[in-house]
Backbone as CSV, one residue per row, in Angstrom:
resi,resn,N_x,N_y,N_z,CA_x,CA_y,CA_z,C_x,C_y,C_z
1,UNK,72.030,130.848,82.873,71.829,132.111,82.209,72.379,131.992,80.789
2,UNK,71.554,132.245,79.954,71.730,132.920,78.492,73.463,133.474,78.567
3,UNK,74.262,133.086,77.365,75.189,134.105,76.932,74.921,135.435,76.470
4,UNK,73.879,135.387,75.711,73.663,136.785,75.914,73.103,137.775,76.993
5,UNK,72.300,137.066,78.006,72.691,137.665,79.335,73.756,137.960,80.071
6,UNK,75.106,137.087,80.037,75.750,137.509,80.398,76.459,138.305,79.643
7,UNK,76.629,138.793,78.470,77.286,140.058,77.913,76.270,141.151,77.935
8,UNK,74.921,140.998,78.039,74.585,142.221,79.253,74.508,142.543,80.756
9,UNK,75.506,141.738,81.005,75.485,142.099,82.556,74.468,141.144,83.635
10,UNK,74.244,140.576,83.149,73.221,139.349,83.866,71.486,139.508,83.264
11,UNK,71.255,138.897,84.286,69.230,138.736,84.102,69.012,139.776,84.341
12,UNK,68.179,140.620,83.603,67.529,142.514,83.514,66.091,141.994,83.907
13,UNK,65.767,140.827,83.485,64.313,140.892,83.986,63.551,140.851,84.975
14,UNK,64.429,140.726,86.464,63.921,140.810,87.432,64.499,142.090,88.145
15,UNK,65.055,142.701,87.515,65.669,144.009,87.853,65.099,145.548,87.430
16,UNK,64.203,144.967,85.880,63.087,145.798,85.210,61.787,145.647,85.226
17,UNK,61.509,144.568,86.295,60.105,144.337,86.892,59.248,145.398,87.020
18,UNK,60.066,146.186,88.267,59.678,147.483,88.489,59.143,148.720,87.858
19,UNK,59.903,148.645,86.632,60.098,149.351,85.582,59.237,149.390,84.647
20,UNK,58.909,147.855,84.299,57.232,147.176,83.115,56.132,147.642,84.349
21,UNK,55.914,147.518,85.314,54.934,147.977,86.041,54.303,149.594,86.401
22,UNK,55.464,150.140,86.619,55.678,151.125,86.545,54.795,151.771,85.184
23,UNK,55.412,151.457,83.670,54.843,151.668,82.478,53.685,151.241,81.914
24,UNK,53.114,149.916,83.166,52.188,149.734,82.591,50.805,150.441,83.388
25,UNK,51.311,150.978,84.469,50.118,151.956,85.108,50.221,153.152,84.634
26,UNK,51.533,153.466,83.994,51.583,154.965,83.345,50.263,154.734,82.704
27,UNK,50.478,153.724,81.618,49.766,153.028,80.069,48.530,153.383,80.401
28,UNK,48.151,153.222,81.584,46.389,153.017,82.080,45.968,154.338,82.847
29,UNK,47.012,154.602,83.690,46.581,156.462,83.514,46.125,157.333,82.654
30,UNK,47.191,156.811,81.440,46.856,158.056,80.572,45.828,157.745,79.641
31,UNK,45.293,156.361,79.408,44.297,155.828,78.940,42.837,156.094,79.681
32,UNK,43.110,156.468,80.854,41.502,156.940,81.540,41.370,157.986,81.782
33,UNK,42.944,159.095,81.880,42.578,160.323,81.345,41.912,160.617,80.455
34,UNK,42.672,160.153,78.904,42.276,159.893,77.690,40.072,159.950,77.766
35,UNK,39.693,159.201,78.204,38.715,158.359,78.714,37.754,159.470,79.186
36,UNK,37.921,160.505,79.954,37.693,161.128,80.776,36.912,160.652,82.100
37,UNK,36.850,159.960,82.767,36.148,159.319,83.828,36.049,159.957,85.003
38,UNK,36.336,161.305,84.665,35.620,161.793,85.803,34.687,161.642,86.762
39,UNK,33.961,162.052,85.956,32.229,161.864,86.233,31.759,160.600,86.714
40,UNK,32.189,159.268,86.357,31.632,158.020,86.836,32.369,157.822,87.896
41,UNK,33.833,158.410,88.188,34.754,157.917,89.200,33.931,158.752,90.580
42,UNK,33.695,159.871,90.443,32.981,160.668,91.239,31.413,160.417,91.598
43,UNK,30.576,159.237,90.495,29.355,159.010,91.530,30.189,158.166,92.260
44,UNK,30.635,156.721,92.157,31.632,155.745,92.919,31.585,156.237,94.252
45,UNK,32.422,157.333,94.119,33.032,158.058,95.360,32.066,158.351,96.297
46,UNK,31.443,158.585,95.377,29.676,159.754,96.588,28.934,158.899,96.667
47,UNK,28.989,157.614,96.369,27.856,156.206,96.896,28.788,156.069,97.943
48,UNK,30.107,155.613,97.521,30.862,155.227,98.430,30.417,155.664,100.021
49,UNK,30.626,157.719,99.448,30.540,157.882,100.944,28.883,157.895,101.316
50,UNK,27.975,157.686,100.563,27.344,157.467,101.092,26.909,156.835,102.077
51,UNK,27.228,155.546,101.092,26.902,153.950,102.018,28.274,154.111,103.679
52,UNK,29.065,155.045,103.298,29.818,154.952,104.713,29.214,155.515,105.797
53,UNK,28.601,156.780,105.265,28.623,157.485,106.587,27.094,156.634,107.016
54,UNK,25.951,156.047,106.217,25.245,154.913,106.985,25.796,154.173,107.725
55,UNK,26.842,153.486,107.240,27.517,153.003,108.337,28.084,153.412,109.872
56,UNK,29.023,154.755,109.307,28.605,155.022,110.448,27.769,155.617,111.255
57,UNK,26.861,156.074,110.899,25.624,156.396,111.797,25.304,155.293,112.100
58,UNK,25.089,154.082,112.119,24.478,152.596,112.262,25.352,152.389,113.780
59,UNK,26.258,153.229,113.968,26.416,152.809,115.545,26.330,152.458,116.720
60,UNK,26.377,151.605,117.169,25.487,151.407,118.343,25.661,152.303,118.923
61,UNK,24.387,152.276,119.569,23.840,153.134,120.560,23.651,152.930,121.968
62,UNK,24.050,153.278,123.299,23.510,152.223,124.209,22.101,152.512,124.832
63,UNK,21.166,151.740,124.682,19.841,151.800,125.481,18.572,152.656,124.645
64,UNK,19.447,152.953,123.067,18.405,153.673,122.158,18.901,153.006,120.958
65,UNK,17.394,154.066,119.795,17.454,152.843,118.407,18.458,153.880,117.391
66,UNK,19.085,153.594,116.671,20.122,154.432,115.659,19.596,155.209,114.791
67,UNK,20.135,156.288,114.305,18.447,156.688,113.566,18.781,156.078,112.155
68,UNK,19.654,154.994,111.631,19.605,154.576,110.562,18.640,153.161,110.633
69,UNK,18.730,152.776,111.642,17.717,151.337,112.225,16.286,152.309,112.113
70,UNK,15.780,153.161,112.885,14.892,153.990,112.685,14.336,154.208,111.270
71,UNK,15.236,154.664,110.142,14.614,154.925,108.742,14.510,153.642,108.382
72,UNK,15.134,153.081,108.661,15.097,151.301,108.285,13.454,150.540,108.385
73,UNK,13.017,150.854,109.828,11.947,150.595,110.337,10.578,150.987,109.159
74,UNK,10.978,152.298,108.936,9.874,153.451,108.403,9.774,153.187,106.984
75,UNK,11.512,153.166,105.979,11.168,153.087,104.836,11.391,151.579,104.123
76,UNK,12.331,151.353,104.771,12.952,149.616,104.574,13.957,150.013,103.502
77,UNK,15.243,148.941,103.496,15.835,149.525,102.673,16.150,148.916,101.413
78,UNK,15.248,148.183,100.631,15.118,147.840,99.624,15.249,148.800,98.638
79,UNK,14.463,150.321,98.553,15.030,151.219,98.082,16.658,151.859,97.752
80,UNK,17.119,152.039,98.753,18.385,152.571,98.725,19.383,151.422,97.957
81,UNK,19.489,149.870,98.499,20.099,149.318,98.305,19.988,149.347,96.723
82,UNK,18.813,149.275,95.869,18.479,149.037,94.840,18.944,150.282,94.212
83,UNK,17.947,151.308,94.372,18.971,152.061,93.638,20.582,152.526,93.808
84,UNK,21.350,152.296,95.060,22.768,152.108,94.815,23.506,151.146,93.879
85,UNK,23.124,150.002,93.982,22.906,148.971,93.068,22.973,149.193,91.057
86,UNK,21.961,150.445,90.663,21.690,150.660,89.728,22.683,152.206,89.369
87,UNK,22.882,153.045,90.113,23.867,154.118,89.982,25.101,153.150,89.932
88,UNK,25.617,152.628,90.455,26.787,151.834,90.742,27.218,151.210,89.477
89,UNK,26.207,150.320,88.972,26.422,149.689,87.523,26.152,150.632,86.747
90,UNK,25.856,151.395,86.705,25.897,152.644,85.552,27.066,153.481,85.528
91,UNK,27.530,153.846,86.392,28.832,154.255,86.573,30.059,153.312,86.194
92,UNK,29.966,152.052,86.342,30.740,151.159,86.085,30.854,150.731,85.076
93,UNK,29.682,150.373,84.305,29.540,150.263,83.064,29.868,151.604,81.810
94,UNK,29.891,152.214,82.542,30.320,153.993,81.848,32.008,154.045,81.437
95,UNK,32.396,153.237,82.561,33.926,153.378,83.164,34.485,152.309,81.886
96,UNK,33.604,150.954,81.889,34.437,149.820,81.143,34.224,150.135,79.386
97,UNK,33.285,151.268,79.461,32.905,151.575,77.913,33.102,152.400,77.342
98,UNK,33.854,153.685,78.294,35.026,154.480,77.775,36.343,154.203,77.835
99,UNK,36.737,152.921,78.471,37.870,152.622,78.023,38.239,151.706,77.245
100,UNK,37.111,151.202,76.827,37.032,150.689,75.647,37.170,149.031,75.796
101,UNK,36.663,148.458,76.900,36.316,146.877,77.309,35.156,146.292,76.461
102,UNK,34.092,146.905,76.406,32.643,146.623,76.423,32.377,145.069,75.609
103,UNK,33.420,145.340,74.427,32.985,144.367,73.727,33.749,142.439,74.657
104,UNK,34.283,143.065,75.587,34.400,141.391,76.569,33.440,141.521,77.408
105,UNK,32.278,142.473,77.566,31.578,141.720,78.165,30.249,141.666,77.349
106,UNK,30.107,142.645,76.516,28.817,142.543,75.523,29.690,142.359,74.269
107,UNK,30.263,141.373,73.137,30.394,141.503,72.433,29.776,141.604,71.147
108,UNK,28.554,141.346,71.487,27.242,141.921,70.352,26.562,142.985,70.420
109,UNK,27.145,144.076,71.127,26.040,144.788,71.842,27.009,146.212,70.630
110,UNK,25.852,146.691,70.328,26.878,148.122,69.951,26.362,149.117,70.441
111,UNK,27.184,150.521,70.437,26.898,151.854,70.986,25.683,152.257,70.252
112,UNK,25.314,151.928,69.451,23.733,152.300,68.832,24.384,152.870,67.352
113,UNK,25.370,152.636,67.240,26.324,153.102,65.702,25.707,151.930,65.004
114,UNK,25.247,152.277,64.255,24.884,151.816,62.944,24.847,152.188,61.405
């Protein structure tokens, strides 16, 4: 240990771990408040539950067909998947471009500011 660790009392840095973590989710809270992400956090949520409660309806059944196997049959689900698929990245992409990422993943791309 550092002398100047020990005239503060030892190693702080594994003792303020807690503490940088702590500040650094404050940091990102108040940055997606900031952000307002409501709105994209909330389709997320409602695909989410979408795609759940398919799931669970997809239950087996014993000695009958599910009625999610059923729409399956009728519409196929190339639809749904696809457009979940496309709400999903729109929402996501909403999320990384109000908080201000965009340019690591498009760094040529601009908001249409010109």
């Amino acid at each position: 240990m550092s002398s100047q660790a020990l005239e503060h009392g030892g190693n702080h840095d594994n003792k303020d771990l807690p503490g940088r973590i702590k500040a650094a989710v404050q940091a990102v809270y108040r940055r997606a408040k900031a952000a307002d992400l409501r709105f994209p956090l909330w389709v997320l949520g409602l695909t989410f539950g979408f795609w759940f409660a398919i799931f669970w309806a997809d239950a087996p059944q014993i000695g009958s067909l599910s009625p999610v196997a059923a729409l399956l049959k009728i519409y196929g689900a190339g639809i749904a998947v696809a457009a979940s698929l496309a709400i999903v990245t729109a929402a996501v992409w909403t999320i990384v471009r109000r908080m201000g990422y965009a340019d690591l993943f498009a760094p040529d791309a601009g908001d249409g500011e010109e």
